[in-house]
C-alpha positions in Angstrom: 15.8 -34.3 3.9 17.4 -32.9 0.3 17.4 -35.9 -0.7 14.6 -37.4 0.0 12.7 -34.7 -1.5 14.8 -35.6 -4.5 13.9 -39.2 -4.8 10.0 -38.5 -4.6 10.2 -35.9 -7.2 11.9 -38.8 -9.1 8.7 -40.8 -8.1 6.2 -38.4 -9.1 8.0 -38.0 -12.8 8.1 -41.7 -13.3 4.4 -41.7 -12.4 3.5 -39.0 -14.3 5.0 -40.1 -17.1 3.8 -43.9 -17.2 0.2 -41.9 -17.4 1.1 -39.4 -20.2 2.2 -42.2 -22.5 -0.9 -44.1 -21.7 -2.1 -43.1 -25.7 1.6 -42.4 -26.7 3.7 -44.9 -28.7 6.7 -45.3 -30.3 7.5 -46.4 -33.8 10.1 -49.1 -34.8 13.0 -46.0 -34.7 12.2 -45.6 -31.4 10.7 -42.2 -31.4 6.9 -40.7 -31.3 4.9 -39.8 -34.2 2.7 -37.0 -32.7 4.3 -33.8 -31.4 2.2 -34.0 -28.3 3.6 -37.0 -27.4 6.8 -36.3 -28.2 6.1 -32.9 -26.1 5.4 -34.5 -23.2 8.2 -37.2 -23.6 10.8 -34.0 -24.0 9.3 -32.4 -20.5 9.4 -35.5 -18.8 13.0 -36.2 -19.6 13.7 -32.5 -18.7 12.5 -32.9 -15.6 14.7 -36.3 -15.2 18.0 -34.2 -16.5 16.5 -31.8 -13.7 16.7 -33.9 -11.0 19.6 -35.7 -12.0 21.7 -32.2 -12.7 20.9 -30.9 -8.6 21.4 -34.2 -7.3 25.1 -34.3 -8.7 25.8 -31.1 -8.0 24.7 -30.7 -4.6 27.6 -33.7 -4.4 30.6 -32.2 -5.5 32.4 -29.2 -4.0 32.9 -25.8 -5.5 35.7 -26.0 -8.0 33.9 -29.1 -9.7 30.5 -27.5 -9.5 32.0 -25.1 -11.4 33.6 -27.0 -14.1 30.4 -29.1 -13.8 28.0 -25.5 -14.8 30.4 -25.1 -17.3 30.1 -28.4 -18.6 26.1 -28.3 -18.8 26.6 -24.6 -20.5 28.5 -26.2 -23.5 26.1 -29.1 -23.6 23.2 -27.0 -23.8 25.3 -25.0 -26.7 25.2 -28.0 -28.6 21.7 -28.9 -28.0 20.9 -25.4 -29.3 23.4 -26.3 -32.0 21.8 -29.1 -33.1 18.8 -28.1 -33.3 19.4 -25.2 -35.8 20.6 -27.5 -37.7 17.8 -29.8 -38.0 15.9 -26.8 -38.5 18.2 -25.9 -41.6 17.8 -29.3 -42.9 14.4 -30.3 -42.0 12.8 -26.6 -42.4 10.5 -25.4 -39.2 6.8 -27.1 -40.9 5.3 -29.7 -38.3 7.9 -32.2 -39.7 11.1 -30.1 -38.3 9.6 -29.8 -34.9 8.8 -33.1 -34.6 12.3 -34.0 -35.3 13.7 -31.3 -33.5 11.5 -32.7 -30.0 12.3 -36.4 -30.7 16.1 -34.9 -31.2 15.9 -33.4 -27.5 14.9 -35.9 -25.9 17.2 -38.8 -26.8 19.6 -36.1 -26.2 18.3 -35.4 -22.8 17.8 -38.6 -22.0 21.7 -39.1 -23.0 22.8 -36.5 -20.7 20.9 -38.0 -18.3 22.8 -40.9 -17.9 26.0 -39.8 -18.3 25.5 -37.4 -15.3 23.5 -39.8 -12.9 27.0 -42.5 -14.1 29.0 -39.2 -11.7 25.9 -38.6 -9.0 27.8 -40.7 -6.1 26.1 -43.9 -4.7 
């Protein structure tokens, strides 16, 4: 039942998001040139992290859920890390939070991955 409540939460984020990019594209880097789109590309790969986090989690036993919590703490440390630093570098004008939302999601996205590569098949 978890699970399938998992998977169509998966479905309804993939769905959602195919709509929300209708107007949305992507340069030749790879990332959006408009903060809303970029927005809504950041909360829809939050919501795939999401999804991808409890799905793990729910998988493993207590010791590695807890080294697993820890794990996603430190990440999100250096997600927060990194973007103070683009901040420093790129100031916080229109042109830093762009970066700073393309930034998060290719690192979202990246963490992603890596934890659906440990969510077992």
């Amino acid at each position: 039942m978890l699970q399938s409540r998992t998977v169509l939460l998966s479905i309804v984020v993939a769905l959602l998001a195919n709509s929300a990019f209708a107007s949305c594209t992507r340069n030749d880097y790879g990332v959006f040139e408009e903060i809303d789109c970029a927005s809504e590309a950041l909360s829809t790969a939050e919501a795939e992290l999401d999804v991808v986090y409890k799905t793990l989690r729910r998988s493993l036993d207590r010791s590695q859920q807890r080294a697993l919590v820890k794990a996603q703490r430190n990440w999100l440390a250096f997600v927060s890390a990194e973007v103070e630093f683009i901040y420093a570098t790129e100031g916080d004008g229109s042109s830093g939070r762009l970066v700073v939302v393309n930034e998060r999601e290719e690192l979202m996205r990246a963490r992603t991955k890596t934890l659906r590569n440990w969510v077992p098949r």
